[in-house]
TORFI-756252 format. One record per residue (C-alpha): residue in one letter; y, z, x. Coordinates in nm, 3 decimals. Layout:
N
rec residuo:a; py:Y; pz:Z; px:X
...
//
This chain:
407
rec residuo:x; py:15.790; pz:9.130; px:1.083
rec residuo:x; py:15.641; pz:8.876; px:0.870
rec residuo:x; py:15.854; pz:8.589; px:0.653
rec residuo:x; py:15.755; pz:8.323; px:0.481
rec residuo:x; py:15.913; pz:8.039; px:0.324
rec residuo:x; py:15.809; pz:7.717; px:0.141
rec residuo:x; py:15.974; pz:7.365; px:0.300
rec residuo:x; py:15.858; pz:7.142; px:0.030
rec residuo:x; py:15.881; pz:7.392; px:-0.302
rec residuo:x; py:16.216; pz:7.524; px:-0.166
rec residuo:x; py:16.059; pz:7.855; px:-0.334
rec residuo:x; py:16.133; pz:8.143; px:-0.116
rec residuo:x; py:15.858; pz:8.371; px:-0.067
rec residuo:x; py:15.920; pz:8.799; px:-0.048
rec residuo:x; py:15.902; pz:8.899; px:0.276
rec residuo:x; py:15.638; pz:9.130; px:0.369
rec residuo:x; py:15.692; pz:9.458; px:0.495
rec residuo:x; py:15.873; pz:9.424; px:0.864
rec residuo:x; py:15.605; pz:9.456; px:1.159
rec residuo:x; py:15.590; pz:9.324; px:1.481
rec residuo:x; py:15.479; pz:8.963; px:1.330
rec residuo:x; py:15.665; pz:8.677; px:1.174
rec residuo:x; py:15.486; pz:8.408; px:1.023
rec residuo:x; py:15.716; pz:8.108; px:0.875
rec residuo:x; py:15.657; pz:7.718; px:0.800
rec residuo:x; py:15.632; pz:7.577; px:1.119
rec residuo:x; py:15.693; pz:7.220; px:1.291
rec residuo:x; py:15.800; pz:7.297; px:1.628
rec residuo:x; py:15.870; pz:7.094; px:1.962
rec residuo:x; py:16.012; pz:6.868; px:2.124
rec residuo:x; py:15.749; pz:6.648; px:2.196
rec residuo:x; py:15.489; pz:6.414; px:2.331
rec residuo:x; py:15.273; pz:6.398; px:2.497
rec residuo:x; py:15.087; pz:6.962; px:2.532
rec residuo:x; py:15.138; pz:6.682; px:2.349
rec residuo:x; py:15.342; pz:6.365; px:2.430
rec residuo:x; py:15.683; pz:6.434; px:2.529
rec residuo:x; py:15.708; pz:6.826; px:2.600
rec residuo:x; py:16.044; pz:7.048; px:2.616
rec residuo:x; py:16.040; pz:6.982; px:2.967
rec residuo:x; py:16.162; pz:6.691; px:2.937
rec residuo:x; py:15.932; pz:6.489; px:3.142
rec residuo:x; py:15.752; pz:6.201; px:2.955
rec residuo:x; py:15.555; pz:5.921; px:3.037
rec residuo:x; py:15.396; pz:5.941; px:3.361
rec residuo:x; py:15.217; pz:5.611; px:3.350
rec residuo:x; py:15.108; pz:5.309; px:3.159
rec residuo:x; py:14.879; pz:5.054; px:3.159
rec residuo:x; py:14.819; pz:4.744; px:2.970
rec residuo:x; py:14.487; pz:4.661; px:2.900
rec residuo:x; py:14.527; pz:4.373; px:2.756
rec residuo:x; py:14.493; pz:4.034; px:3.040
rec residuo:x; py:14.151; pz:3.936; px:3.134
rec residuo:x; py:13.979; pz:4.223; px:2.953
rec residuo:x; py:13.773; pz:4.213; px:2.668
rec residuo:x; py:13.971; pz:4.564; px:2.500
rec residuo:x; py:14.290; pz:4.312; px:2.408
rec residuo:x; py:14.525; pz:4.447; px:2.263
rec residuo:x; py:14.529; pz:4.850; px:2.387
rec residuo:x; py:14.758; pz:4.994; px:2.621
rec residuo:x; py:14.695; pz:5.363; px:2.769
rec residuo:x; py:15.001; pz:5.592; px:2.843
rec residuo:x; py:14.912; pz:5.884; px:3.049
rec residuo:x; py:15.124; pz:6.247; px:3.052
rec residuo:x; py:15.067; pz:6.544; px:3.222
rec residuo:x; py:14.684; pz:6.576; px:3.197
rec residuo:x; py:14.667; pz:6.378; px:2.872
rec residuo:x; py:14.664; pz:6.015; px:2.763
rec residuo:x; py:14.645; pz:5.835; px:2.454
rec residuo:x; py:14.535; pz:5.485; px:2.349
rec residuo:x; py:14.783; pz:5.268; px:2.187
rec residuo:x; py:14.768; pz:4.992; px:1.945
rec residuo:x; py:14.962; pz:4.699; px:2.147
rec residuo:x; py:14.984; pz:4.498; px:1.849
rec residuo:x; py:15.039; pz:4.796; px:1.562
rec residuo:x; py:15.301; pz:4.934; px:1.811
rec residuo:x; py:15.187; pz:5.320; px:1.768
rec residuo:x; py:14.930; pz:5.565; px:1.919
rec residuo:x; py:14.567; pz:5.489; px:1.742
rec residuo:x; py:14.437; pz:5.820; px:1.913
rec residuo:x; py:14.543; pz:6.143; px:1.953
rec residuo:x; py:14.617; pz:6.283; px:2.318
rec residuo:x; py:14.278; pz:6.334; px:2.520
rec residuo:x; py:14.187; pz:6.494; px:2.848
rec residuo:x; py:14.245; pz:6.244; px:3.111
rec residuo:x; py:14.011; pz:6.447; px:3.352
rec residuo:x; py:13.701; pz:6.361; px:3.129
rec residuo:x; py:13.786; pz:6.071; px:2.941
rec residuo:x; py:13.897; pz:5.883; px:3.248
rec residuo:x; py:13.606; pz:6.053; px:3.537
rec residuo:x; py:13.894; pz:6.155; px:3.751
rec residuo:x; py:13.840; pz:6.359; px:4.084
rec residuo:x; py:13.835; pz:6.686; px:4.022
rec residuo:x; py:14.094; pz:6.737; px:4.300
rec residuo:x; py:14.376; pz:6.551; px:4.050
rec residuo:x; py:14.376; pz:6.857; px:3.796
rec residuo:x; py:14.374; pz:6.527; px:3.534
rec residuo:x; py:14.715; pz:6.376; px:3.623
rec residuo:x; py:14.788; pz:6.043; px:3.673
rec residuo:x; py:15.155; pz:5.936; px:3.826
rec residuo:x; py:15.108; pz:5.536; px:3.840
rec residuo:x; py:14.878; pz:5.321; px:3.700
rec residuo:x; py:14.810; pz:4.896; px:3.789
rec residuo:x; py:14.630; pz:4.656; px:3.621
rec residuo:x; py:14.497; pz:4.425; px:3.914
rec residuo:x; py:14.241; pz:4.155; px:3.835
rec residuo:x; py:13.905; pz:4.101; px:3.723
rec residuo:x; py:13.847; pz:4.466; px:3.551
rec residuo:x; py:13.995; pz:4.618; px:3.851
rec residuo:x; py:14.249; pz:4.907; px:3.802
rec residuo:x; py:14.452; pz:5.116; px:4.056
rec residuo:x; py:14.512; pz:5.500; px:3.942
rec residuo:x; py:14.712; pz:5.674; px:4.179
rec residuo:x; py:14.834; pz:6.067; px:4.136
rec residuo:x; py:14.967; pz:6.223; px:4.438
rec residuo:x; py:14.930; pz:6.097; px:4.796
rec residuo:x; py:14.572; pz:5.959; px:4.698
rec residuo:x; py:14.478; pz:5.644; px:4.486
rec residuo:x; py:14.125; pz:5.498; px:4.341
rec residuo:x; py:13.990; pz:5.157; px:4.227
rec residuo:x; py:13.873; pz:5.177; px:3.907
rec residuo:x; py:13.605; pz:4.963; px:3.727
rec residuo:x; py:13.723; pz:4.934; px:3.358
rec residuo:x; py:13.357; pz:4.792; px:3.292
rec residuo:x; py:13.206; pz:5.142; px:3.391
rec residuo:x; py:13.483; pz:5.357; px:3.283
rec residuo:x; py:13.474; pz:5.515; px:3.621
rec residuo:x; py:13.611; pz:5.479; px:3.968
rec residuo:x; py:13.433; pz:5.259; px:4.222
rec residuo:x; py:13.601; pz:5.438; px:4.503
rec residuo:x; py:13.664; pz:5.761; px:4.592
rec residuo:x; py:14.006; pz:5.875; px:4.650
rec residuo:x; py:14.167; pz:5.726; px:4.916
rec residuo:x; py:14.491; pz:5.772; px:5.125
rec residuo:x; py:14.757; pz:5.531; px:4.950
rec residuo:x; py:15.004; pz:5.525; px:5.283
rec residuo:x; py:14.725; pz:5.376; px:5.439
rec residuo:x; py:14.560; pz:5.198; px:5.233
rec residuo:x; py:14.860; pz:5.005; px:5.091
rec residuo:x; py:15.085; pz:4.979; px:5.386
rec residuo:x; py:15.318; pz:5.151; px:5.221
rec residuo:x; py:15.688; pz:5.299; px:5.387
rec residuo:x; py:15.608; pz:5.617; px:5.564
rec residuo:x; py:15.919; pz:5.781; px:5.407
rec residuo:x; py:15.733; pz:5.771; px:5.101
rec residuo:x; py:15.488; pz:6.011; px:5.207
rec residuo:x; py:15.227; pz:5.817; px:4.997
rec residuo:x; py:15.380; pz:5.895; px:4.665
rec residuo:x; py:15.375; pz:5.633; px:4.387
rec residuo:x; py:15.572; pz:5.690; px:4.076
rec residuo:x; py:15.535; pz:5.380; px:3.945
rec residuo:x; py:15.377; pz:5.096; px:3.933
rec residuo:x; py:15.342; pz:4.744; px:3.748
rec residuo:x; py:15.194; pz:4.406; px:3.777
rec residuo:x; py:15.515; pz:4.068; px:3.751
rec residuo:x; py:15.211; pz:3.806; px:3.721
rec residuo:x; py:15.184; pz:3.559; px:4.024
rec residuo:x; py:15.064; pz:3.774; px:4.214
rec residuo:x; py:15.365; pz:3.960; px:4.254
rec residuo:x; py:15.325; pz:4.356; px:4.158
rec residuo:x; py:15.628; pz:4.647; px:4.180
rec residuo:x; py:15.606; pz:5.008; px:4.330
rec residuo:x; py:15.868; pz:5.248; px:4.254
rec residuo:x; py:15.874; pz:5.570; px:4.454
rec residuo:x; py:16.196; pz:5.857; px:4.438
rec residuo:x; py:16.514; pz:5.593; px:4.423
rec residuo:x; py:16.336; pz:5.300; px:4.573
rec residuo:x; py:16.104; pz:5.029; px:4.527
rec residuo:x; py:15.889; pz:4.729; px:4.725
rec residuo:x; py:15.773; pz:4.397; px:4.589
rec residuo:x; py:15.396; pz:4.428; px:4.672
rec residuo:x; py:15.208; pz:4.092; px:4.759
rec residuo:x; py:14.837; pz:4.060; px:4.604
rec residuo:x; py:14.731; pz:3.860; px:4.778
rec residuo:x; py:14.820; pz:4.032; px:5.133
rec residuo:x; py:14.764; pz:4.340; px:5.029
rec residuo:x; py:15.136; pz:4.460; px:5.171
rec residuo:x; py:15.515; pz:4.493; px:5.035
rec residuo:x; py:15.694; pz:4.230; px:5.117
rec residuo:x; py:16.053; pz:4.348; px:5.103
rec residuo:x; py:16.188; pz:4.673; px:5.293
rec residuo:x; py:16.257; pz:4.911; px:5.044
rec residuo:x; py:16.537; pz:4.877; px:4.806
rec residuo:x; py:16.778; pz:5.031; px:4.551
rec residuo:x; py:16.606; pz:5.085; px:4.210
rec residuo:x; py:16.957; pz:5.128; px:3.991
rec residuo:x; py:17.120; pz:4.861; px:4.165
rec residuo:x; py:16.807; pz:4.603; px:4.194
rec residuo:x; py:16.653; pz:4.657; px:3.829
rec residuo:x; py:17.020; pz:4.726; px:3.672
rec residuo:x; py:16.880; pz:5.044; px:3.526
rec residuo:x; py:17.072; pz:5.323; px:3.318
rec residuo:x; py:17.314; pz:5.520; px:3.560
rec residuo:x; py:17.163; pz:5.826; px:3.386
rec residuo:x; py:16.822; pz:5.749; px:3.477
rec residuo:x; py:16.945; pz:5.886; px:3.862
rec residuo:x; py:16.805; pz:5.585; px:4.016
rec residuo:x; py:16.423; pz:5.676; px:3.913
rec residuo:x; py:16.167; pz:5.540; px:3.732
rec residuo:x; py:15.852; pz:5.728; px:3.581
rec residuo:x; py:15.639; pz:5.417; px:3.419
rec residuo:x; py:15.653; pz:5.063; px:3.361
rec residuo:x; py:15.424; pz:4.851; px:3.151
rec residuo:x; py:15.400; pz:4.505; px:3.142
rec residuo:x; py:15.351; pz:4.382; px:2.771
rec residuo:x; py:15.245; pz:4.055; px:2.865
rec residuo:x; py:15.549; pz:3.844; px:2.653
rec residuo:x; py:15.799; pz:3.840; px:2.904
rec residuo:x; py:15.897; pz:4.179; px:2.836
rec residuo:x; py:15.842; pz:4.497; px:3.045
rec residuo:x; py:15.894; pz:4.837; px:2.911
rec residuo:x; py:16.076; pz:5.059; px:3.148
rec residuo:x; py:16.015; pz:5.472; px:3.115
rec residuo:x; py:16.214; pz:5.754; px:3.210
rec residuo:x; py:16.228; pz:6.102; px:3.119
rec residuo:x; py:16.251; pz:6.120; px:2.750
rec residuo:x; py:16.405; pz:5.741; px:2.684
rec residuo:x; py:16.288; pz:5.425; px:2.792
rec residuo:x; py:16.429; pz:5.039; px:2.778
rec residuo:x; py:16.296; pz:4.731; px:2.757
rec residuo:x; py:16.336; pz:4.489; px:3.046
rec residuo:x; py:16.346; pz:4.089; px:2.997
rec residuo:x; py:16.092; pz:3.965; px:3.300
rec residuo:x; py:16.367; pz:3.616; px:3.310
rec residuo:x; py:16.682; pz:3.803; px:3.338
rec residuo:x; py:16.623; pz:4.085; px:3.551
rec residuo:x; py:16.758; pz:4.305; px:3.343
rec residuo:x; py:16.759; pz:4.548; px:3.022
rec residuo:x; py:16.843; pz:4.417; px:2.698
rec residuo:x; py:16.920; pz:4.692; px:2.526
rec residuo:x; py:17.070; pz:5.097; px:2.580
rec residuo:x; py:16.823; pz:5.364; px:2.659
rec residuo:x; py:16.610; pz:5.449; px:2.318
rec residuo:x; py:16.462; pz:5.765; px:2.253
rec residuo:x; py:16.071; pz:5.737; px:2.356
rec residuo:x; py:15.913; pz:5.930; px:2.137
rec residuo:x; py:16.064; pz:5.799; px:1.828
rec residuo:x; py:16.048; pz:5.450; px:1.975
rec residuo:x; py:15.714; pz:5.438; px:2.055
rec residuo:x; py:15.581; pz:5.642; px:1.734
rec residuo:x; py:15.478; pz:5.897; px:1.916
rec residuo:x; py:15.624; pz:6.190; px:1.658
rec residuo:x; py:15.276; pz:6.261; px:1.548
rec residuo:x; py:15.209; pz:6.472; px:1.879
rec residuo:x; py:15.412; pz:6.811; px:1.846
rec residuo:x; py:15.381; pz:7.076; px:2.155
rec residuo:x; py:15.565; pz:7.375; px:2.184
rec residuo:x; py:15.681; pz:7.588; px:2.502
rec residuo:x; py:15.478; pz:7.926; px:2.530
rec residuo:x; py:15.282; pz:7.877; px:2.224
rec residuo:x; py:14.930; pz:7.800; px:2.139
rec residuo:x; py:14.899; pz:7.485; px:1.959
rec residuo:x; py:14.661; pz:7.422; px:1.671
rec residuo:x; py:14.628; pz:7.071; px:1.476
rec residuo:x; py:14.455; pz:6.949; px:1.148
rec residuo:x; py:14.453; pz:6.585; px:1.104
rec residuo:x; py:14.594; pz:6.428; px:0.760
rec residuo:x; py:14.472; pz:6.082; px:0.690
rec residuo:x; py:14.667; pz:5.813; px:0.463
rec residuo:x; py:14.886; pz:5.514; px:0.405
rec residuo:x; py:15.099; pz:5.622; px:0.157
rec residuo:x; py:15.384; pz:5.908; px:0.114
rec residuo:x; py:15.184; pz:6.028; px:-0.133
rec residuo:x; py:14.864; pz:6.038; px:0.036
rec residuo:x; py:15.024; pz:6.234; px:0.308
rec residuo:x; py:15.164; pz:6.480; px:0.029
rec residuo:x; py:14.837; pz:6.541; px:-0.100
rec residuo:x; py:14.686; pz:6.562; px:0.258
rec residuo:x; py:14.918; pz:6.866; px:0.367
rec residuo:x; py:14.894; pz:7.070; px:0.016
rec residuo:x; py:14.496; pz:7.012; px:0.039
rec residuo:x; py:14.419; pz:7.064; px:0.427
rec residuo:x; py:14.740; pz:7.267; px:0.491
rec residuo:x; py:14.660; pz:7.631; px:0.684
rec residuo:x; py:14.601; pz:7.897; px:0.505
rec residuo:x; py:14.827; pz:8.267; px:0.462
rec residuo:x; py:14.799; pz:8.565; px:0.286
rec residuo:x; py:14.644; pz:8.335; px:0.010
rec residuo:x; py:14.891; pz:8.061; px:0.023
rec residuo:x; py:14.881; pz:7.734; px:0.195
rec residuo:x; py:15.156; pz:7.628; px:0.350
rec residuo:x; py:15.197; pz:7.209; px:0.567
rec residuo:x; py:15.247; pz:7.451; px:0.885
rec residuo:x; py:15.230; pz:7.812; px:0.996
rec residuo:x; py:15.358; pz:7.980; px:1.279
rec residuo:x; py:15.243; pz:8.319; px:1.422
rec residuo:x; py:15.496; pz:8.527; px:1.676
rec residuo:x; py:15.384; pz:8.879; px:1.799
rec residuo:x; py:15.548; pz:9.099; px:1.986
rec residuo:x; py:15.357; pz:9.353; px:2.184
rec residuo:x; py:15.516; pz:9.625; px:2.420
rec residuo:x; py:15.413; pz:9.899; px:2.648
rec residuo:x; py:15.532; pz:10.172; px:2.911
rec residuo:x; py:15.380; pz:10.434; px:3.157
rec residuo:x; py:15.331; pz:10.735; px:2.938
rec residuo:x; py:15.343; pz:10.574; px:2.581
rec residuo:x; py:15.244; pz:10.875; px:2.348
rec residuo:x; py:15.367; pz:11.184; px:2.520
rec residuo:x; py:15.687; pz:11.223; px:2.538
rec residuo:x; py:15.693; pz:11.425; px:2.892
rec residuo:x; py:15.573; pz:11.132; px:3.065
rec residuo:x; py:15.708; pz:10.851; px:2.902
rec residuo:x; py:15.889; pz:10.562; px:3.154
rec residuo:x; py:16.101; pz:10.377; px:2.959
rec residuo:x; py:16.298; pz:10.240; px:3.185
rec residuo:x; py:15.941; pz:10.033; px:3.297
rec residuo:x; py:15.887; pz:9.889; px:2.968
rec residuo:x; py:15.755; pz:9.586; px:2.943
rec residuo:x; py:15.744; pz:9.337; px:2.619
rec residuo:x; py:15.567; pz:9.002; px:2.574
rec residuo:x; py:15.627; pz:8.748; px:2.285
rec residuo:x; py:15.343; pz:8.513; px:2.200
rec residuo:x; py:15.322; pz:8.270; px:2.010
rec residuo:x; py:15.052; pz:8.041; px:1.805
rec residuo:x; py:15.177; pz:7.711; px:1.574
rec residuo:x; py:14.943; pz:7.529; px:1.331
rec residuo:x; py:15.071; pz:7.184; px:1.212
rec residuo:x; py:14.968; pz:6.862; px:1.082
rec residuo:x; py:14.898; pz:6.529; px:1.274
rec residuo:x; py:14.873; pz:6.200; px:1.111
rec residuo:x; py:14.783; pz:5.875; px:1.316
rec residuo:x; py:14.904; pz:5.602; px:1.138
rec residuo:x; py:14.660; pz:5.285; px:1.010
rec residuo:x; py:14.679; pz:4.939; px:1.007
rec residuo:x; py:14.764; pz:4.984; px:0.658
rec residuo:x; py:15.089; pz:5.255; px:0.692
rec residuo:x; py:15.408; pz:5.036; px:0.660
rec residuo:x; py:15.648; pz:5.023; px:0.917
rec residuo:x; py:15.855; pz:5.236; px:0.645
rec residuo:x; py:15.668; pz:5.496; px:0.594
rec residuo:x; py:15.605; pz:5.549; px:0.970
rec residuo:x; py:15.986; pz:5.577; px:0.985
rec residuo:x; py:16.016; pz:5.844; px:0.662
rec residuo:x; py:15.765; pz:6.060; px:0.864
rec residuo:x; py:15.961; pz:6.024; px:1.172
rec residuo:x; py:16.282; pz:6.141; px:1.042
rec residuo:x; py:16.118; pz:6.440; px:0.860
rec residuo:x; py:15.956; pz:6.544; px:1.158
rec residuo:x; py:16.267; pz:6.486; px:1.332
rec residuo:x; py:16.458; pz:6.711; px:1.112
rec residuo:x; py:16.197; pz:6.933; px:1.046
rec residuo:x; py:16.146; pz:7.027; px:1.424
rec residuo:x; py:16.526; pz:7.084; px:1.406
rec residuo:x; py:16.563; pz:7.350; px:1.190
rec residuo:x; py:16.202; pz:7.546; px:1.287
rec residuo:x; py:16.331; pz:7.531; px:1.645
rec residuo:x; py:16.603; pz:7.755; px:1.524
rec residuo:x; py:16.369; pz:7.987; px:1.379
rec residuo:x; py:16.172; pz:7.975; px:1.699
rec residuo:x; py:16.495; pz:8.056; px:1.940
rec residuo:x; py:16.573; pz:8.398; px:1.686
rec residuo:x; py:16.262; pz:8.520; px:1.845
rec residuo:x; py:16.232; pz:8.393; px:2.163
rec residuo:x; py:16.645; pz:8.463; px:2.213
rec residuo:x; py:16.656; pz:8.836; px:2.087
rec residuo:x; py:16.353; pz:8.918; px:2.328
rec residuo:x; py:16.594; pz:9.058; px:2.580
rec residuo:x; py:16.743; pz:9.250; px:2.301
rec residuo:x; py:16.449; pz:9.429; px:2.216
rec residuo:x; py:16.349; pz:9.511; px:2.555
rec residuo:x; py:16.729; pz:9.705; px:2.602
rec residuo:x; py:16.639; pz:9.898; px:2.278
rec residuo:x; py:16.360; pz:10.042; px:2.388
rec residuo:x; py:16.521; pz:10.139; px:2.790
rec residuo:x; py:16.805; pz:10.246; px:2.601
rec residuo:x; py:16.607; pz:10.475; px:2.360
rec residuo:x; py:16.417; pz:10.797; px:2.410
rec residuo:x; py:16.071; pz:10.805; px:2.410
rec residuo:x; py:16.068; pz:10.984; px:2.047
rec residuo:x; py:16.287; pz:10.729; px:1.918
rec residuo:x; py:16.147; pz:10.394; px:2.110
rec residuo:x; py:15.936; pz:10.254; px:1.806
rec residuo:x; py:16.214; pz:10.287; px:1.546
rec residuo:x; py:16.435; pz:10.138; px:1.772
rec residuo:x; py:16.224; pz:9.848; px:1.826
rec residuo:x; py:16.177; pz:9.778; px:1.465
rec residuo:x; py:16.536; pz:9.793; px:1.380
rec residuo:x; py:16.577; pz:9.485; px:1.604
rec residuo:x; py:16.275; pz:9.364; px:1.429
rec residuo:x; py:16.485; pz:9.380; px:1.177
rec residuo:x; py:16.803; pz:9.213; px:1.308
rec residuo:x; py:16.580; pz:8.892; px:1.410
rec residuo:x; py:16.421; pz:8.910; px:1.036
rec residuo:x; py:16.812; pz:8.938; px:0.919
rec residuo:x; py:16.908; pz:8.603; px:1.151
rec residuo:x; py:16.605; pz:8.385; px:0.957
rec residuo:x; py:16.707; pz:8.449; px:0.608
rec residuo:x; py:17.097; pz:8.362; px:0.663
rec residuo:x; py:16.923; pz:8.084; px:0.874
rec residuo:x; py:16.720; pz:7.943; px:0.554
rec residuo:x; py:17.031; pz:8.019; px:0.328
rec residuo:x; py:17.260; pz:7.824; px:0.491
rec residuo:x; py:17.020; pz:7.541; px:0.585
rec residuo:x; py:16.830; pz:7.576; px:0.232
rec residuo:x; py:16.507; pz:7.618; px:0.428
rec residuo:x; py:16.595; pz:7.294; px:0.650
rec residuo:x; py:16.669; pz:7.068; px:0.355
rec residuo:x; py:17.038; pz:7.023; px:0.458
rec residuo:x; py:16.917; pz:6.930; px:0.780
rec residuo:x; py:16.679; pz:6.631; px:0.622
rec residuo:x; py:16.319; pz:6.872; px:0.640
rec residuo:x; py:16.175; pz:6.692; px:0.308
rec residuo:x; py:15.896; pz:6.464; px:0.274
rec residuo:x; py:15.897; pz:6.251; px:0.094
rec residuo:x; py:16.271; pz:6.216; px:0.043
rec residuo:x; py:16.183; pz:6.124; px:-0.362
rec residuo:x; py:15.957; pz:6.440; px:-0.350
//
């Protein structure tokens, strides 16, 4: 089946004649970081400042899955998109990319850790110095954490914090050993009860403020009072990290808008927009279904009752970075939209990915002359589900999907 509709002209396109395709204007996700912030729900696994006693002041890297970004400490948003963390950082091969704590020691010197293993790693070179090492050992760390780091961040004074499951060690620099047993993360760091005791990340901003991370919301911690000063925040739209949209079983494609004004933006999409069936639309999403059984085509043989169906998908969107020059407003307009926009094309999303089952009955519940008309009346039935869908909604704009709101 293929459908199309407008977001920005609020012009309803005919639909096509129904096949096994749907194309519509697509924004999906739930973010961040395959890219930020995935449907998952996991988030940032680590973060490091880069800022004290290296020449690269004023960057901080946050690290997810087996991506990372570089982020404008001062600006307060990403100024790259996500990159592999494999190549860009010369990991060992045998860490797949992935990064689960990250410390900024002294003199250039930062500890990666992912797993049960850790390096050193000489910012200077933009490589490790070591090769991976046992972090049990090598930090004298509680056996019952099986060498796991979660965690990790340097207090200044040569005091630095592990974090591992629900517990956590002040770490001496100088003696190269905790010095505590280990201890209660919720009840020692007065963390969110809904956190579960755990920490994923922790980032010391260098202004007597540390930025705690969890899942998909994160806090900010005063250094003097040992505790948060505000409720859990949402990270990705806290941290301006909206720009990096990923979807669950779907192929993601990006093209890159550039600007500092709403306008700009505007004009980025309608010029650099992808292209479909001669129109260009800000996004595009392909679905296909594709099914088979044992004997398809002659109907002596046919096995419906082995049918199998796959759905796959592919989603082409736009990513803009903001620049120095972007106000703080406009980075919030573009966050909303893509809030609201991600909203109402998930719901197009879950017609297909929901109704799979449904097709797969139709076609065990058919006989093998009637199988394909079957399938496309369900074909049909999701088609049926997106219209009322954009009706109702007005093709997201009830929902807030407009940009920019004077457009």
């Amino acid at each position: 089946m293929k459908h199309y509709f407008n977001l920005f002209k609020r012009k309803k396109l005919r639909p096509a004649k129904v096949s096994s395709q749907m194309i519509c204007s697509l924004l999906c996700s739930i973010f961040i970081f395959s890219s930020f912030h995935s449907a998952s729900g996991q988030s940032i696994s680590a973060a490091i400042n880069w800022t004290k006693n290296i020449p690269k002041n004023g960057t901080t890297y946050f690290f997810h899955q087996n991506e990372y970004v570089r982020y404008d400490t001062d600006a307060f948003w990403p100024s790259t998109a996500p990159k592999s963390t494999q190549s860009g950082w010369n990991l060992p091969a045998s860490w797949g990319g992935k990064v689960d704590a990250a410390l900024n020691w002294k003199d250039n010197i930062t500890y990666l850790f992912s797993g049960s293993e850790y390096v050193r790693y000489d910012i200077g070179k933009n490589r490790p110095s070591t090769p991976p090492k046992d972090t049990e050992t090598g930090w004298n760390l509680p056996h019952s954490w099986h060498g796991k780091v979660d965690a990790a961040v340097n207090w200044g004074k040569g005091v630095t914090y592990l974090f591992s499951g629900k517990e956590y060690v002040r770490y001496l620099v100088g003696a190269n050993k905790p010095d505590t047993e280990p201890k209660d993360i919720e009840s020692g760091w007065n963390i969110p009860s809904s956190w579960g005791g755990k920490i994923d990340a922790a980032v010391n901003w260098g202004n007597g403020v540390t930025y705690l991370f969890r899942e998909k919301s994160y806090v900010r911690y005063r250094i003097g009072s040992n505790q948060p000063d505000m409720l859990p925040a949402n990270t990705r739209l806290g941290w301006n990290f909206t720009g990096f949209i990923s979807l669950n079983d779907a192929d993601v494609h990006f093209y890159d808008i550039h600007g500092s004004s709403a306008r700009e933006l505007r004009d980025q999409m309608n010029t650099n927009g992808p292209v479909f069936d001669g129109n260009r639309f800000d996004a595009v999403a392909r679905w296909n279904f594709s099914w088979d059984w044992p004997g398809k085509g002659n109907p002596n043989e046919c096995q419906l009752d082995q049918a199998s169906i796959t759905l796959n998908s592919s989603v082409t969107f736009p990513r803009w970075i903001p620049d120095r020059n972007a106000s703080k407003t406009l980075v919030r307009e573009w966050s909303s939209y893509l809030q609201s926009l991600i909203l109402h094309e998930a719901g197009h999303v879950d017609h297909a990915r929901l109704n799979k089952r449904n097709v797969v009955n139709a076609i065990r519940n058919a006989t093998c002359e009637t199988a394909e008309n079957e399938i496309q009346v369900e074909l049909n039935k999701i088609r049926t589900l997106d219209i009322e869908y954009d009706r109702r909604t007005r093709h997201g704009a009830t929902q807030g999907a407009v940009f920019p709101k004077n457009n």
